[in-house]
N, C-alpha and C positions, 0 to 999 in steps of 0.2 A: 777725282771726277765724281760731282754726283747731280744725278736728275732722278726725277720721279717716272715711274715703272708702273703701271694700273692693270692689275689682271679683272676681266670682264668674265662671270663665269668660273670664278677662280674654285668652284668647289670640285672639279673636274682633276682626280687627284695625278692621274698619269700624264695628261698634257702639263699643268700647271708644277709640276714637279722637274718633269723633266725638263722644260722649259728655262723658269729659273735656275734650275743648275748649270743648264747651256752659259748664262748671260753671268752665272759666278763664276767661269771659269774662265774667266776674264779678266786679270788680275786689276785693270784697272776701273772696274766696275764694283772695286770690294767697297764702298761705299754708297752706292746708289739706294734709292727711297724706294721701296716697296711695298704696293697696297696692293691686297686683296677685298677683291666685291664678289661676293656671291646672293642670290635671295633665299637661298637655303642654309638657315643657319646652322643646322646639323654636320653638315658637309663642309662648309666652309671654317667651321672650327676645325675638324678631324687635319683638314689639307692643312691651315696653318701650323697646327702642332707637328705635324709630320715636315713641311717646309721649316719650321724656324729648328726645330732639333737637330734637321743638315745642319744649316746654316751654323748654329754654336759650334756645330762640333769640329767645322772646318775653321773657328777662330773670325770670323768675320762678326764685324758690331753694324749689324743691320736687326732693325727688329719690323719685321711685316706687321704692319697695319692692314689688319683686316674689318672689313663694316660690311654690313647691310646696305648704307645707303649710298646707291650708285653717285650721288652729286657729290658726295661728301669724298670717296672714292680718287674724283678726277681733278682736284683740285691742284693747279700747276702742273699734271701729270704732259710729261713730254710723247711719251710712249703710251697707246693702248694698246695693248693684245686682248682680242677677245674668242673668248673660248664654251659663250653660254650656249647650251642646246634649249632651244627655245619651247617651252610646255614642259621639258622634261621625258621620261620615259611613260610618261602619261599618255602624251601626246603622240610620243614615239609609237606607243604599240597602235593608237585608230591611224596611224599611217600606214600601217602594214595591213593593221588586218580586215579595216572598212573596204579596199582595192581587193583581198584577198576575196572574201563574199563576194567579188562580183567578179573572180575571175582571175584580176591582176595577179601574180606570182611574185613577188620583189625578194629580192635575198636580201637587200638595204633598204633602200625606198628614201634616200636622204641626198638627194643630188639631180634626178630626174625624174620621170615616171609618177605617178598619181600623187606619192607618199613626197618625192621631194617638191613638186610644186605645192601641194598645202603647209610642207614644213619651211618653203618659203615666203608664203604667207606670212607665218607667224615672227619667223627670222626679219624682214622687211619690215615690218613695223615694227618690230622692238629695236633693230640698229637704227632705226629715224630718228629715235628717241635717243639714240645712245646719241647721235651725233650730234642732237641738239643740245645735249649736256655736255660734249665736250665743246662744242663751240663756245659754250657760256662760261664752263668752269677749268677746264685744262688748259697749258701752255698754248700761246698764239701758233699755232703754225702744227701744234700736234699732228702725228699721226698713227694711225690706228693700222694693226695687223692683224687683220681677221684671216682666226682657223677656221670659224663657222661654218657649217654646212646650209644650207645650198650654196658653197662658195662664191660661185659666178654672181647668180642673184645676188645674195647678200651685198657682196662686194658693188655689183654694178649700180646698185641702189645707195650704198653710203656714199660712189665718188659723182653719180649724178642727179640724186636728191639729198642726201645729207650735209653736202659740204664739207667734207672732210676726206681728204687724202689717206686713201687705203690700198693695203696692198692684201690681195688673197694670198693664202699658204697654204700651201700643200704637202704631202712628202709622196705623192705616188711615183711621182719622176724620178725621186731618187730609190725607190725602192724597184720600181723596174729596170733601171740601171744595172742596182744590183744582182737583180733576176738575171738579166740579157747575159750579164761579164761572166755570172758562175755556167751560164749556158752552153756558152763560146769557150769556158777554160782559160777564161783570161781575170787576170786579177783585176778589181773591180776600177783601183787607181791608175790604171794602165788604159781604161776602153774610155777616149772620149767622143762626147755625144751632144748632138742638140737634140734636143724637145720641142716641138712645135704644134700650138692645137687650143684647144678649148680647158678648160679644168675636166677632170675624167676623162678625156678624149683628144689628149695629146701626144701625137707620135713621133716615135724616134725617127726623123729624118736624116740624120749623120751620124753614122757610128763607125769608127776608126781606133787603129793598135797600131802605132806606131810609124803609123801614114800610108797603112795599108785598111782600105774602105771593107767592114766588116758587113754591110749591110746588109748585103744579099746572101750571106750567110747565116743568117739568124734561123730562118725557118729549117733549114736541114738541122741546124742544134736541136728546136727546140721537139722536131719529128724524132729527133733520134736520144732524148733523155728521157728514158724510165719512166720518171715523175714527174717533168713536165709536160710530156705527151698527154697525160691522161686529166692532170689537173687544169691544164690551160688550153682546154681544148675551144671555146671560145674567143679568145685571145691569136689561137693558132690560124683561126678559119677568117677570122678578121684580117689578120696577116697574109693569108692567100689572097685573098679575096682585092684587099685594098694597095696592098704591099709593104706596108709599114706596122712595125709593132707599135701597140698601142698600152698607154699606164696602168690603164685600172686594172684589179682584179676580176679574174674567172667571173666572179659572182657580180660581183658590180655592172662589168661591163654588157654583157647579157642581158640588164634589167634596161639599157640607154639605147636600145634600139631594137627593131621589129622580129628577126628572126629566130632567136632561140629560146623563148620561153612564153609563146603567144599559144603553144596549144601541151595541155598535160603530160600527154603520152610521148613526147618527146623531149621535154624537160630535160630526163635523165641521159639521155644521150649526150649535152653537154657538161654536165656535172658528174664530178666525184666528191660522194658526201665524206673526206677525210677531214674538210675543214669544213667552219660556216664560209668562208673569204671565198668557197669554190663555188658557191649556188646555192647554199641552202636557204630554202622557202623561209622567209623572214630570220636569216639566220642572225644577222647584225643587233637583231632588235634582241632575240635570247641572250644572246654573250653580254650584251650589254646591262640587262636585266640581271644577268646571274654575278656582272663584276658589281654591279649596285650590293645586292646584298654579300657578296663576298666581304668587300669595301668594308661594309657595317659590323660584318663577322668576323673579322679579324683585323679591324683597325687595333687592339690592345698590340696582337703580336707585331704588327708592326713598329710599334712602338719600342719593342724588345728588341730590333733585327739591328745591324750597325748600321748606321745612318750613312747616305750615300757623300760619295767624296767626291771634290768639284775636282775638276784637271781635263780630261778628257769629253769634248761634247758628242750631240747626238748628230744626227742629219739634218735637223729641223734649219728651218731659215733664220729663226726670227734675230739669234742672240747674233749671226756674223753680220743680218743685215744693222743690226743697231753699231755694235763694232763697227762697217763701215764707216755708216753716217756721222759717229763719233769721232773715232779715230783715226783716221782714211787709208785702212787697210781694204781694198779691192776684195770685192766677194763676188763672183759672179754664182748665180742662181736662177732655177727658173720662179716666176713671179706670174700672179696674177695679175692684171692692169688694162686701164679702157686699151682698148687695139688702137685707136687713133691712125691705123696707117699700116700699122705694125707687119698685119698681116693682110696682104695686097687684096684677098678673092675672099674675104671677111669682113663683114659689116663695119664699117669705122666704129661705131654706139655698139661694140659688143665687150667680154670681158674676154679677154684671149692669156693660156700661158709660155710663155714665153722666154728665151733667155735673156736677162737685167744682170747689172751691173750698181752695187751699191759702192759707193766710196764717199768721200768727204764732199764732192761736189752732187752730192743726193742720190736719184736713182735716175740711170741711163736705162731708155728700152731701144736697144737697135733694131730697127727695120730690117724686115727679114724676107719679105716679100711673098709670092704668092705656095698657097700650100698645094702639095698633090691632089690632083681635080676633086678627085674620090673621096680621097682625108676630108677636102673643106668641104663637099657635099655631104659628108655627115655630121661636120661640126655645124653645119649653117643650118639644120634642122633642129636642132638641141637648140643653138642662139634663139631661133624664132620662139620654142618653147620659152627659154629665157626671157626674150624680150616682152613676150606676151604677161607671164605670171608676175616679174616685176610691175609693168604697167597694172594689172589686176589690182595690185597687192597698195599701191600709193593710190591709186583711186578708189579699192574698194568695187569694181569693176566684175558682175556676176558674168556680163558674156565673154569677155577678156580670158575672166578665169576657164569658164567653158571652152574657148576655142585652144586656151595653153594645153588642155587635158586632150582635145583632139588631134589638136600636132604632134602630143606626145607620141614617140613611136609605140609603144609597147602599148600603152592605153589602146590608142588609136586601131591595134592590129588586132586587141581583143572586144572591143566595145563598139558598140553602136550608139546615134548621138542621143538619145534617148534616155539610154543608161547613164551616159556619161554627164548629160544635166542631172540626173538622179544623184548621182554617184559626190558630182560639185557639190549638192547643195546638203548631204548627209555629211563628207565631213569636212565642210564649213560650221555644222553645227556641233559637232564633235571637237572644234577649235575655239568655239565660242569666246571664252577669258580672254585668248590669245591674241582677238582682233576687233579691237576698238571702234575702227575705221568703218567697217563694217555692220558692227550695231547701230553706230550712232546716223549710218546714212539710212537704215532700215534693210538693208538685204540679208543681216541674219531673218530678220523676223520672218520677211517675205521666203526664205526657206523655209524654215520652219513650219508656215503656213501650205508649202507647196506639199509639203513632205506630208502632211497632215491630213491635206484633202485629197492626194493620191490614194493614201492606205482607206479614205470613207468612203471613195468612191469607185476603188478597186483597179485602180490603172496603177497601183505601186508596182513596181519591176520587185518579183523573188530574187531576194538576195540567199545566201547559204555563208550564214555568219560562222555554223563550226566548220568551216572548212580551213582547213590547214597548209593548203598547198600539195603541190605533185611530190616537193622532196622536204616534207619536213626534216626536225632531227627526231632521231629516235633511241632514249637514252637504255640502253643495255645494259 
């Protein structure tokens, strides 16, 4: 069996690694076309050399094509995965630390909250572009599996501006899965579960052992574990509060809505700094920063280490869902995808996650119907963020964007609208490269302009650029 395989972003050496070894371990995938596209050519050699030295050592006669040029890239390509961080860690760090100056707190800033609506900006125009190259140049009917962050956005914008069929991917679901099962003392293959919700903000509404309904047991596990009491103590209160355990991480989750890191001095009451994943004040953007140069620092040794052996895969979606669609072995998983219905008391036009069904006759979303009042009251303020920043982002749309930064909870419960137009039009210009749409209608400039005559005329809002946050890291 072979088709063509297109990594977007492919210099991304832990997704892109791991990924591929998923889709080898596949025995009948031991021929399939492999291209990598990255626009960093530094990186995207490093990942090839390290991808293709698996690959030999496991005896497979595949040789990755790797290039530069993304058309060149998707030529026939049946499959995209895309895995590009859009700006880079350039970009990454005025997501964090332009919101930080004025307050914002983000421990990510890549999914909601100030940092993930401008890094959806950037993400939305460049997958518009991807789709309109793969419309032109890859297999009729492709489709594209976007890891990118702002998942929802991104996603909601390639299946209803780009024209192409995409599914969002995620792994939080399966990794709070396995949170929940070591909680409860139950082995992980034993607790099942549905998922129901938004991307970041999807809860476990079914959890069951062996036909006995665990649900309401969660919260006494996770009060009465050591370390998760102290680590997931935002997750825990969410949990009381709403009744459902929820995906994302301590630290993630806390930046997607109003009450836990809207004033300093309380910060730390929901965070334990043992990880960055627990709250740490820009901690996502550090690690990320420090695997860049690790990456650069020790790519030789890895070159020296025993190349990794295909057989066993990861959690990730992407290799079972391609497997189904190929071979029609039945994968069920949760998936990104428009809601269309899916989810009853949820916007039909939103990106809902949910449980799918890949096999040989494509991808099944079963109707699931309506979510717990509370759940889809906080998922339907996150969508409006959503829907707003997309709209922003294909039009180029300065009050769009304004109003997506006022819905935002966390923005919204720190900022006044004042600042918050400040706030828009500082890093819109901080994104500049990244948004075509936007120079070419004039609303960089006209920032730029605003920003200008505020500081001559003295109505700029003080920002406090070194500020660091309530819980930085603090390396000992």
């Amino acid at each position: 069996m072979s088709f063509r395989i297109t990594f977007i972003g492919a210099g991304s050496l832990t997704f892109t690694r791991t990924l591929l070894a998923d889709l080898l371990a596949v025995p009948e995938f031991s021929d399939i076309d492999v291209v990598f596209h990255d626009i960093d050519e530094r990186n995207l050699d490093m990942v090839t050399q390290v991808c293709q030295r698996d690959i030999d050592a496991n005896g497979l006669n595949i040789k990755i094509k790797s290039t530069l040029d993304r058309k060149e890239s998707l030529v026939g390509a049946k499959y995209v995965i895309n895995t590009a961080r859009i700006g880079g860690l350039e970009a990454f760090e005025q997501d964090v630390m332009i919101p930080m100056a004025y307050g914002i707190d983000q421990c990510v800033g890549d999914t909601l909250c100030a940092g993930g609506i401008m890094y959806g900006q950037r993400g939305i125009s460049a997958i518009l572009e991807f789709c309109e190259d793969i419309k032109k140049y890859a297999a009729p009917g492709a489709i594209m599996l976007n890891y990118g962050n702002p998942n929802a956005m991104v996603t909601w914008a390639a299946n209803k501006y780009g024209g192409v069929y995409t599914l969002g991917l995620c792994h939080g679901v399966q990794g709070g899965h396995a949170q929940i099962a070591s909680a409860l003392g139950i082995p992980a293959n034993e607790l099942d579960y549905s998922c129901v919700g938004i991307n970041h903000q999807t809860w476990y509404v079914k959890l069951s052992h062996k036909g006995e309904d665990m649900t309401g047991k969660v919260l006494e596990a996770y009060e009465k574990n050591e370390n998760l009491s102290q680590t997931e103590k935002v997750r825990i209160d969410m949990l009381k509060q709403f009744g459902y355990y929820s995906t994302e991480s301590n630290g993630h989750l806390s930046e997607y809505v109003a009450w836990y890191r809207k004033r300093p001095d309380e910060i730390k009451d929901w965070i334990k700094l043992g990880s960055w994943i627990d709250g740490e004040s820009g901690g996502y953007y550090r690690v990320c920063h420090e695997n860049r140069e690790w990456f650069i620092e020790e790519f030789p040794k890895l070159l020296e280490e025993e190349p990794r052996k295909y057989g066993s895969r990861s959690s990730e979606h992407g290799s079972f869902i391609i497997e189904g669609l190929e071979l029609g072995h039945c994968y069920r998983g949760h998936f990104n995808v428009m809601n269309n219905g899916t989810i009853t008391n949820l916007p039909d036009e939103c990106i809902v996650e949910v449980p799918c069904y890949a096999d040989i006759n494509g991808i099944s979303v079963p109707k699931y119907g309506d979510l717990p009042l509370g759940c889809a009251a906080v998922c339907s303020q996150s969508i409006w963020v959503q829907r707003l920043a997309v709209e922003a982002a294909v039009s180029a749309d300065i009050k769009l964007l304004r109003q997506a930064l006022m819905m935002d909870p966390l923005t919204g419960a720190v900022l006044n609208t004042a600042e918050i137009n400040q706030l828009a039009d500082e890093m819109l210009i901080s994104c500049e490269e990244w948004l075509p749409l936007w120079v070419k209608n004039g609303e960089m400039a006209r920032a730029k302009q605003r920003i200008a005559d505020a500081k001559a005329n003295g109505t700029y809002i003080p920002t406090n650029m070194g500020y660091k946050g309530a819980c930085p890291f603090i390396k000992e």
